[in-house]
C-alpha positions as CSV (number, residue, x, y, z in Angstrom):
1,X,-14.1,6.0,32.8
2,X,-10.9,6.4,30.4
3,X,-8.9,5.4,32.9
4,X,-10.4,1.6,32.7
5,X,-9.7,1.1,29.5
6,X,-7.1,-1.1,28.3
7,X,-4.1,-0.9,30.0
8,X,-1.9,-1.4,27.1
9,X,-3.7,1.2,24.6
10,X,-2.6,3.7,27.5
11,X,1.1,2.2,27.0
12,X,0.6,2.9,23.0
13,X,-1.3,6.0,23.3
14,X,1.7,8.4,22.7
15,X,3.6,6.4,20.0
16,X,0.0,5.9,18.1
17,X,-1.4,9.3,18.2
18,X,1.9,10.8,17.4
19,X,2.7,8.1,14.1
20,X,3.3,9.4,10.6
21,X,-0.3,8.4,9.6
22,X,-1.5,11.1,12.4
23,X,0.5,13.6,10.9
24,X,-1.1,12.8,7.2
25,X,-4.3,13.4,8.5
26,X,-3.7,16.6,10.1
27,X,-2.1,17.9,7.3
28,X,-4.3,17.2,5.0
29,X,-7.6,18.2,7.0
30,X,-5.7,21.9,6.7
31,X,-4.2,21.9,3.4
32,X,-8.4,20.7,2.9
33,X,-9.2,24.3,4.2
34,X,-7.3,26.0,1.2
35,X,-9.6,27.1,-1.7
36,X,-8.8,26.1,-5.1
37,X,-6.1,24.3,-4.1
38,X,-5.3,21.2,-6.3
39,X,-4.9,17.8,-4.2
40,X,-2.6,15.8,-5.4
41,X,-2.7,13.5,-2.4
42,X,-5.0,11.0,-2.5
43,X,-3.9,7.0,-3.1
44,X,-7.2,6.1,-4.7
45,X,-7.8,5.8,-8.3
46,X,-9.9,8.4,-10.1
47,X,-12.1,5.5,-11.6
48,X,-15.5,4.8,-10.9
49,X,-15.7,0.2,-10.1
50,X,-16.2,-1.3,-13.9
51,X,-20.0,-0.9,-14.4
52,X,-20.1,-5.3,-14.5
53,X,-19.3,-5.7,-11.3
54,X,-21.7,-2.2,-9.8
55,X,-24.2,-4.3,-11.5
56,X,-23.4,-7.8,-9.9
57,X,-23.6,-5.7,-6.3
58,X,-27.0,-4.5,-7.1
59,X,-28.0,-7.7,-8.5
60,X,-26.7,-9.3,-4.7
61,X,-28.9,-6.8,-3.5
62,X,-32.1,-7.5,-5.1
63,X,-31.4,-11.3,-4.9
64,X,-31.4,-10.5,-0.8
65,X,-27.7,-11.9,-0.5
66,X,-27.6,-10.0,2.7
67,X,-27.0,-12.8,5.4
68,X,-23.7,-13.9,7.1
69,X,-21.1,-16.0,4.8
70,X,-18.2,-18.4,5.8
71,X,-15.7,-16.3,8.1
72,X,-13.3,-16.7,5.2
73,X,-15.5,-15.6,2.5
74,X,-17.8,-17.0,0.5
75,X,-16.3,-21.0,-0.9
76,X,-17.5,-19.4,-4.5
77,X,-15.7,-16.2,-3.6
78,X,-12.4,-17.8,-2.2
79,X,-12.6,-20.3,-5.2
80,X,-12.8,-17.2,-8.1
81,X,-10.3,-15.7,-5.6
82,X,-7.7,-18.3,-6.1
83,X,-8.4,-18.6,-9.8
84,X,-7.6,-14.8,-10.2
85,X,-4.3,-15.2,-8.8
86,X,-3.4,-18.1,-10.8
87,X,-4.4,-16.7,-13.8
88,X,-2.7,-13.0,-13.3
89,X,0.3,-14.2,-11.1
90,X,1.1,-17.4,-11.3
91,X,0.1,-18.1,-7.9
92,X,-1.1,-21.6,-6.9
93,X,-3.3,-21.3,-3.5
94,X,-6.0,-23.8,-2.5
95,X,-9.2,-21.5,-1.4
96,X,-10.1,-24.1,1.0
97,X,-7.6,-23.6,3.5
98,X,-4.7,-21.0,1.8
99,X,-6.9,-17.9,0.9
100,X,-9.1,-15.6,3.0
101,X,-10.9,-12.9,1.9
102,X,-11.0,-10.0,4.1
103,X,-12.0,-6.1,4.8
104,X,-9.2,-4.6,2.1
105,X,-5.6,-4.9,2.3
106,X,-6.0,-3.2,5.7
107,X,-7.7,-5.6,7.5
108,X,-5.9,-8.2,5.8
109,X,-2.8,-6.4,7.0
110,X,-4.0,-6.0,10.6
111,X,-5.0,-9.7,11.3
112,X,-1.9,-10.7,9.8
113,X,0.6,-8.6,11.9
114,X,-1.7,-9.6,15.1
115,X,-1.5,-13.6,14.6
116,X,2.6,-12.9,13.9
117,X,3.8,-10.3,16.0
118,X,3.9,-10.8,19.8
119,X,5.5,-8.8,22.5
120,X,8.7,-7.8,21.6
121,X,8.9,-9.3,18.2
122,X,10.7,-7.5,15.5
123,X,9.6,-6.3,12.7
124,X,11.7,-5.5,9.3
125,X,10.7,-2.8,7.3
126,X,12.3,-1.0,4.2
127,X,11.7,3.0,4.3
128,X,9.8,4.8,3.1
129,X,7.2,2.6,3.1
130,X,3.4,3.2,4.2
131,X,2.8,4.2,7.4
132,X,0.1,2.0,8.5
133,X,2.6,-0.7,8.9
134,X,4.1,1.2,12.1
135,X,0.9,1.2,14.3
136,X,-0.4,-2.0,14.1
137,X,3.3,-3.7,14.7
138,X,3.2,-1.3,17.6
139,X,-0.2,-2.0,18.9
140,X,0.4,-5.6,18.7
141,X,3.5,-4.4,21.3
142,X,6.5,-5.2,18.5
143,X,9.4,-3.4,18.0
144,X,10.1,-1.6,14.2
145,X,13.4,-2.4,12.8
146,X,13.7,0.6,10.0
147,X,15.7,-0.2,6.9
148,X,16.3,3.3,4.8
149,X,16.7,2.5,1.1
150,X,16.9,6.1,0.0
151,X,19.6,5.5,-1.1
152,X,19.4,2.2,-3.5
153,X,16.9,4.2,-5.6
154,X,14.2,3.4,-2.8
155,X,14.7,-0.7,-3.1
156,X,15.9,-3.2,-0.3
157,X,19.9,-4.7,-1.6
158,X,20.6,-7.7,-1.0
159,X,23.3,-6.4,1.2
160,X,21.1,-4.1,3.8
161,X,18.8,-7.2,3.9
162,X,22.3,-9.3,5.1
163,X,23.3,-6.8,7.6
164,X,20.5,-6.0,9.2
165,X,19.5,-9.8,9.8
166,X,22.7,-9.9,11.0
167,X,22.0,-7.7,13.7
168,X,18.4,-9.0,13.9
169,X,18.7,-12.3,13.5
170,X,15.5,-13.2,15.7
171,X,13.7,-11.2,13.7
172,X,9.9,-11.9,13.4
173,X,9.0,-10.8,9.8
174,X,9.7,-8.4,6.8
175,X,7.2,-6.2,5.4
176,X,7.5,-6.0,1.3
177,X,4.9,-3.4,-0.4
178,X,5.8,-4.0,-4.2
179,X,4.8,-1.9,-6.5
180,X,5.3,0.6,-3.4
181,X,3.6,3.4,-1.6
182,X,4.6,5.9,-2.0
183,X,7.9,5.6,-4.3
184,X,6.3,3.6,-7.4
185,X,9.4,1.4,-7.3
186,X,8.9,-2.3,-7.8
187,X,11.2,-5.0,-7.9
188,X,12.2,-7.4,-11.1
189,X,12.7,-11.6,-10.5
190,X,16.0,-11.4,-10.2
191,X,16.1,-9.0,-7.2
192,X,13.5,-10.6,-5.1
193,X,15.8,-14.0,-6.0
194,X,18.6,-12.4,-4.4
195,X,16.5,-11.4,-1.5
196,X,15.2,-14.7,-1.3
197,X,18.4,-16.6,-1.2
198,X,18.6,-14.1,2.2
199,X,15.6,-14.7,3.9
200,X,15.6,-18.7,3.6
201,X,18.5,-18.8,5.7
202,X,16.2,-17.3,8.4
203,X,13.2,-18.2,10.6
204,X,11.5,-15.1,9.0
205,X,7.8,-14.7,8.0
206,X,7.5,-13.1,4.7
207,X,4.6,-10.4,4.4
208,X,4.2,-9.3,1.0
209,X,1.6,-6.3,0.3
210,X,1.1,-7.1,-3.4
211,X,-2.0,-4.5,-3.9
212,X,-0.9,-2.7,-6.7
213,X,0.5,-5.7,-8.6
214,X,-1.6,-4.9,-11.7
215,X,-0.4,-1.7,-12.2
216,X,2.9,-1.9,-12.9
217,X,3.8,-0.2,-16.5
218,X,7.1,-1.4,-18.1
219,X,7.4,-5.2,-16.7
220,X,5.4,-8.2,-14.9
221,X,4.5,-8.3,-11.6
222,X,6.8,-11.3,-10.2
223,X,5.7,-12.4,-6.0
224,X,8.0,-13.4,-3.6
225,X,5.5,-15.9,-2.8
226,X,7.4,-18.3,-5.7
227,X,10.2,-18.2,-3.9
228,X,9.4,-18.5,-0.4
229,X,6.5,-20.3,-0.7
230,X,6.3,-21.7,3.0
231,X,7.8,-18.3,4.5
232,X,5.3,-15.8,2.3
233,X,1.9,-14.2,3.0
234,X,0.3,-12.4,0.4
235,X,-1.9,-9.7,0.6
236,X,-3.8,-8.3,-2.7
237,X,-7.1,-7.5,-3.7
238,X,-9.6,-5.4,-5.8
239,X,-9.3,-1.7,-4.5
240,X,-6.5,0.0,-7.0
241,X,-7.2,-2.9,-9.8
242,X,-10.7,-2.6,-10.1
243,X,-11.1,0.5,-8.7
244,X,-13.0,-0.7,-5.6
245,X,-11.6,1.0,-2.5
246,X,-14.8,1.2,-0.9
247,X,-15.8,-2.0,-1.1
248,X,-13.0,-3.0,1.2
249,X,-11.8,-6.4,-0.7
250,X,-8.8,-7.8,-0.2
251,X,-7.5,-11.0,0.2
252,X,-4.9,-12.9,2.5
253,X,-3.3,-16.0,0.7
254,X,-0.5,-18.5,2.2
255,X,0.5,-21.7,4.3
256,X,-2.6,-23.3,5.9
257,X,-1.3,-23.5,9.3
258,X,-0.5,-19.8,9.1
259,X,-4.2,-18.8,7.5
260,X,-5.9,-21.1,9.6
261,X,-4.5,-18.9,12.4
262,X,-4.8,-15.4,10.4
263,X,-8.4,-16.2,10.1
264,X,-8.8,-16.2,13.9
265,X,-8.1,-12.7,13.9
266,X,-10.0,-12.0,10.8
267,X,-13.3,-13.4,12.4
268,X,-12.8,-12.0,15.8
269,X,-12.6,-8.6,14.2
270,X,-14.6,-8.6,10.9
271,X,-17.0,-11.7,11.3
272,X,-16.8,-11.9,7.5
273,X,-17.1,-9.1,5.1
274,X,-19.9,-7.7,3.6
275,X,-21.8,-10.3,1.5
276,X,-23.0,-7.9,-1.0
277,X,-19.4,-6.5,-2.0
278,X,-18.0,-10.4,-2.4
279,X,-20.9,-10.7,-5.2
280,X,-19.5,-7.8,-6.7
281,X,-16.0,-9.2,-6.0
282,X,-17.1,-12.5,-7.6
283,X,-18.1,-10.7,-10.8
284,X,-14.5,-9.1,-10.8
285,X,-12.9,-12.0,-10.2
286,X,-14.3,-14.0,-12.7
287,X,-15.1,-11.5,-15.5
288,X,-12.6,-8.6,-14.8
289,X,-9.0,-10.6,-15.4
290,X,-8.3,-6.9,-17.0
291,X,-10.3,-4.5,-15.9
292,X,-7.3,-2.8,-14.8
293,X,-5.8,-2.6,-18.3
294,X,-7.6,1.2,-19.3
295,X,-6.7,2.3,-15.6
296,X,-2.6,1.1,-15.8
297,X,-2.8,3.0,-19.9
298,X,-3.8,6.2,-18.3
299,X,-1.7,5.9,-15.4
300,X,1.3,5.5,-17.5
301,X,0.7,8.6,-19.5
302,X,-0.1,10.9,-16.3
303,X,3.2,9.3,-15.1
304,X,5.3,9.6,-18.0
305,X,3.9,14.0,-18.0
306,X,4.6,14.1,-14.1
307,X,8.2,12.7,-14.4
308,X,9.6,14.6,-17.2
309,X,7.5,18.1,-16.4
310,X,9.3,17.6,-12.8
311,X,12.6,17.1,-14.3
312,X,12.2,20.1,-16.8
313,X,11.4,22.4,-13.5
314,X,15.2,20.9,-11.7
315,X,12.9,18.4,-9.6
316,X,14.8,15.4,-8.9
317,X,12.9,12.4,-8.6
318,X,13.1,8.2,-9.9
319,X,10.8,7.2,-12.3
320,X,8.2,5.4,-11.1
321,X,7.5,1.7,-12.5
322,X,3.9,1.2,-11.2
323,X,1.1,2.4,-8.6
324,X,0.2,6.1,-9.1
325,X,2.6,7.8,-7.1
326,X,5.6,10.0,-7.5
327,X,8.8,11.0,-5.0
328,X,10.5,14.1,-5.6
329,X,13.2,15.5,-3.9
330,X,12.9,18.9,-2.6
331,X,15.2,21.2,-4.4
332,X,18.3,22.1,-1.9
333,X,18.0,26.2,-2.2
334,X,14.2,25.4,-1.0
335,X,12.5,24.6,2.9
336,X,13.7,21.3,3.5
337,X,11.7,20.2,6.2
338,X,9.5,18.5,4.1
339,X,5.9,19.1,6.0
340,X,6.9,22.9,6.2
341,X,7.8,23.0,2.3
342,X,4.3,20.7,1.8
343,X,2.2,23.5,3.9
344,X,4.2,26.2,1.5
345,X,3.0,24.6,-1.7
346,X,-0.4,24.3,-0.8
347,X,-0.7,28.0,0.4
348,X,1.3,29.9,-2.2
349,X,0.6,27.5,-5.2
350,X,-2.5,25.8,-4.3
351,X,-0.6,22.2,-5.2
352,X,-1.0,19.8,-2.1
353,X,1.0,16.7,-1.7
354,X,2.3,14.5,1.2
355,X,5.3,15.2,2.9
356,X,8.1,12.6,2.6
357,X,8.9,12.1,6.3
358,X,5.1,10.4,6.7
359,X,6.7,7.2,5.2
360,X,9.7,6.9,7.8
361,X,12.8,7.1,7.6
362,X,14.4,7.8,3.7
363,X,11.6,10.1,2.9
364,X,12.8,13.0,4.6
365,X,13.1,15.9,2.4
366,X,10.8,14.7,-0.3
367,X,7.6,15.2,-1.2
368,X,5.0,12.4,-2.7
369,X,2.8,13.2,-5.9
370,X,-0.6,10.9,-6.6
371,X,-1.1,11.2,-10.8
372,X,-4.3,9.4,-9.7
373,X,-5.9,13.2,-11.2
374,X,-7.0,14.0,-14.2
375,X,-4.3,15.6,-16.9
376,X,-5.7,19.2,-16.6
377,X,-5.1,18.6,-12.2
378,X,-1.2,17.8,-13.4
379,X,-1.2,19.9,-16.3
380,X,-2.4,23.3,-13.7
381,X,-0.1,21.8,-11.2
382,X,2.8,22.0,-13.0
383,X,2.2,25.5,-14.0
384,X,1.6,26.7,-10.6
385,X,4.7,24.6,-9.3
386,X,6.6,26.4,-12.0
387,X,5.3,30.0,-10.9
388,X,6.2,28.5,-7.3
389,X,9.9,28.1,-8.0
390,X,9.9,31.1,-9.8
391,X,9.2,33.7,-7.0
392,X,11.3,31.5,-4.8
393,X,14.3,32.1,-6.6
394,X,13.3,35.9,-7.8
């Protein structure tokens, strides 16, 4: 019967099973195998969800909210929703009509890129980036338009943005992840102006994955959104803030015509999400404005060991300004096929990470750290990096 499936997941079948996010898993289900190894791979925080909002999902629960809500979410949910982003950001969205609250960034992501992107349609997106990105523009039958910006310290210029646009000009929409996956670089006001005064000149939907907006360590979190307010969607939600992967929260916020037409997607493939995790969402909304705050502290100080230990061993790598992930370079005198040098680490030193090339083009030769592990994870990492490098060069 698998040849009366879908004719076009037979077209996709190749590019899909062979994507960077296939390689990820493959790696990591052998580096998994390794005993003792330390696995400094995993984009989810360390944290357990602040015991408030646990408590406001097991009071759902006993209070038998386990029925269907509004496709969108529930109106309390979308209205908290709003008010958190107002608060935090800045951002000014009615939850009637502007906001929709949907299965994690993920799902956000997917019915976003779905309504957008039709056969054809291109899709800008600055490198390294993460890789989920690549199969649902593909499965929705777009075409990528890669932008390396490994060399502008891992950030879009104002310049790349220019030329490429020139040569896209048609283009559908830009991808922006900031804080980013997996380079920790963010950008300040004035860059996403200058970016900005770029993209109004085009017929260019704005998609702005803003999930690790509270965990930025040396500045505020500044969204595109205020710039480009009829271009911009917004996705954000609850998993790295509060700590609430799981609970697959995330929320989609922009123009009403464009939601209204998001949330076509969103119902087709989710329904609404699970009533029990937007009570708990509720709670965090209203109660957790900085729930975060303990998580970014402790972030900062892992990152702050992880940089400079890296640079003491000859590691190059840019200091990250938020999330909890590091890019280092691969010294030169070492493998530089990045997913060979990974699958060296993790046998001979028992430290696993991801290989660069995973998140496009840009992150060849490079390796990405999570610090979302405890200080005694880094701390024994270090050391066996350091005995790594060691018997390399002997």
């Amino acid at each position: 019967m698998s040849d009366k499936v879908n004719a076009l997941l037979e077209r996709i079948k190749p590019s899909v099973k062979n994507t960077q996010m296939a390689q990820v898993f493959k790696y990591n289900e052998e580096i998994s195998k390794i005993p003792g190894v330390i696995k400094l791979t995993l984009g989810e925080p360390d944290f357990n969800t602040p015991e408030h909002v646990k408590e406001a999902g097991v009071q759902a629960i006993r209070d038998n909210k386990s029925h269907y809500t509004a496709t969108a979410g529930d109106p309390k949910v979308r209205q908290a929703a709003a008010q958190y982003l107002k608060q935090k950001y800045g951002q000014d969205y009615d939850p009637e009509n502007e906001l929709v609250i949907t299965a994690g960034v993920t799902g956000g992501m997917y019915a976003t890129l779905t309504s957008i992107v039709s056969e054809g349609d291109e899709v800008l997106i600055p490198t390294p980036i993460f890789p989920l990105y690549f199969p649902i523009v593909k499965t929705n039958q777009g075409t990528i338009v890669y932008m390396n910006t490994a060399e502008n310290n891992f950030l879009l210029s104002p310049e790349q943005l220019e030329s490429t646009l020139q040569a896209h000009p048609r283009a559908k929409a830009i991808i922006l992840n900031f804080p980013s996956n997996p380079t920790g670089m963010t950008y300040t006001k004035e860059q996403l102006a200058a970016l900005a005064d770029i993209l109004r000149k085009y017929d260019i939907f704005v998609i702005s994955d803003e999930i690790y907006s509270d965990l930025i360590f040396d500045q505020k979190h500044y969204s595109i959104s205020h710039l480009l307010p009829d271009q911009t969607i917004v996705l954000n939600g609850l998993s790295k803030s509060h700590a609430m992967t799981g609970w697959r929260v995330g929320i989609i916020a922009g123009p009403a015509p464009l939601v209204e037409q998001i949330e076509k997607i969103h119902e087709l493939s989710v329904t609404s999400i699970t009533t029990v995790a937007q009570y708990a969402a509720l709670e965090a909304f209203q109660n957790g404005l900085n729930d975060s705050e303990p998580m970014r502290v402790e972030y900062k100080k892992r990152r702050d060991y992880l940089h400079d230990a890296l640079v003491k061993l000859g590691i190059e790598c840019s200091k990250p300004q938020g999330t909890f992930y590091l890019m280092a370079k691969i010294p030169g005198d070492l493998e530089q096929d990045d997913f060979k040098f990974s699958m060296q680490l993790a046998k001979e030193a028992k430290v696993a990470v991801i290989p660069g090339s995973s998140f496009g083009p840009g992150g060849e030769g490079y390796v990405r750290f999570s610090y979302a592990a405890s200080m005694d994870d880094l701390t024994n990492a270090i050391a066996r990096i350091e005995k790594f490098l060691k018997a390399k060069r002997a």
